[in-house]
C-alpha positions in Angstrom: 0.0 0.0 0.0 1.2 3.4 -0.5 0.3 7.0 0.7 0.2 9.4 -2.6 0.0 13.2 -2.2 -1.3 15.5 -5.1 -1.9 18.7 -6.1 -4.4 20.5 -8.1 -6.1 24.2 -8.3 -9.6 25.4 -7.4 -10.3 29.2 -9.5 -10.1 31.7 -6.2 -13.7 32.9 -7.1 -15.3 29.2 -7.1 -13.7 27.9 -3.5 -16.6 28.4 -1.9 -18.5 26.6 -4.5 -16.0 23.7 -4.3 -16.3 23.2 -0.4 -20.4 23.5 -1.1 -19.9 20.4 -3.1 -17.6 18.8 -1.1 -20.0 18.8 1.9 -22.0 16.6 0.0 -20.4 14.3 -2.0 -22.9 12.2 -4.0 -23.1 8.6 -2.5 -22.3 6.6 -5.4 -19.6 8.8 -6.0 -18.3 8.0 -2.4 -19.1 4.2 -2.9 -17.3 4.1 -6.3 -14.1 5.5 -4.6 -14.3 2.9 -2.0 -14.9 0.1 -4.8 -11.6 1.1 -6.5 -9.6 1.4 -3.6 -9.1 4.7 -2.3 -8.4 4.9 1.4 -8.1 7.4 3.8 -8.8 9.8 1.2 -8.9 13.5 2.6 -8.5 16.9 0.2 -6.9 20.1 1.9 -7.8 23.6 0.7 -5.5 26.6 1.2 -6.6 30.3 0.8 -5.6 30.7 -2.5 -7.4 28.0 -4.1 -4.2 24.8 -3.9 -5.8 22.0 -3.8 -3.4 19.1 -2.0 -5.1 15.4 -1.8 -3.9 12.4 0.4 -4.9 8.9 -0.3 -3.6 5.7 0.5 -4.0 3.1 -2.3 -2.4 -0.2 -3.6 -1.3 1.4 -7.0 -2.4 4.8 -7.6 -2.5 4.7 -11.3 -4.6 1.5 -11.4 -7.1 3.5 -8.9 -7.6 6.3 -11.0 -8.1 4.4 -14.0 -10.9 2.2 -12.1 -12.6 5.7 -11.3 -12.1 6.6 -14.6 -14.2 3.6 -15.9 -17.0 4.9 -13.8 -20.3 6.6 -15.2 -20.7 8.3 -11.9 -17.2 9.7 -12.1 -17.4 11.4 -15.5 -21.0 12.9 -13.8 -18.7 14.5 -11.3 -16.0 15.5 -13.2 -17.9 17.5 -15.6 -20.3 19.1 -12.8 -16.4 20.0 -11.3 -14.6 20.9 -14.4 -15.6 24.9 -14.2 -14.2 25.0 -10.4 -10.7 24.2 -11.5 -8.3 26.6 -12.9 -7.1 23.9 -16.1 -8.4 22.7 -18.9 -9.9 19.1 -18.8 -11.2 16.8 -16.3 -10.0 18.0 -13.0 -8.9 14.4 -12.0 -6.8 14.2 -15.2 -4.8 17.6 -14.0 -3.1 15.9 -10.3 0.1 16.5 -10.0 1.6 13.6 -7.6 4.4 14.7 -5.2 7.0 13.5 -4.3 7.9 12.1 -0.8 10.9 13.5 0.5 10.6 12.6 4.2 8.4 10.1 6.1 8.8 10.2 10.0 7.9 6.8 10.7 10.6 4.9 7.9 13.0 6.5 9.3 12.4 6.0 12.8 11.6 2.2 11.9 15.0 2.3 9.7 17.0 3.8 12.5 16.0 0.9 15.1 14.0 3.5 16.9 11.0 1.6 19.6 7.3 3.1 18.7 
């Protein structure tokens, strides 16, 4: 399993839109995440409209190609589309970070106890 962090941008004058929506997440879009594998899935807002999403999923790519598959998913991603600031299907635009430090390897590579 692995933890993958993205980012993405919600248009400054549609954040409050976007948390609206967010509130409320359709159901079978909730249960169509949760058939394709995302776990502890959270999205983090700042001010200015970055968008930065943890999940935790066997493969990541796999994931969002399963999600792709899904009628409900292209429902979403269309009503979504205007409240991001690119071109496309939002969930097309994530750009995954990189993991430069993770408190617990290291603690676990260093012999340290929990």
């Amino acid at each position: 399993m692995a933890r993958v962090c993205f980012i993405s941008r919600i248009r400054p004058d549609r954040i409050e839109t976007y948390r609206q929506r967010h509130a409320e997440v359709w159901p079978e879009m909730l249960q169509a995440l949760h058939e394709t594998g995302w776990r502890d899935y959270t999205l983090h807002l700042a001010p200015d409209g970055l968008l930065v999403g943890v999940v935790e999923v066997d493969d990541f790519d796999a994931a969002r190609e399963a999600m792709a598959a899904r009628e409900v998913n292209a429902r979403w991603q269309a009503e979504m589309a205007t409240l991001f600031g690119s071109d496309g299907p939002p969930d097309e635009g994530f750009v995954q970070l990189e993991t430069v430090f993770d408190l617990d390897a290291q603690r676990a590579a260093a012999g340290l106890p929990d």
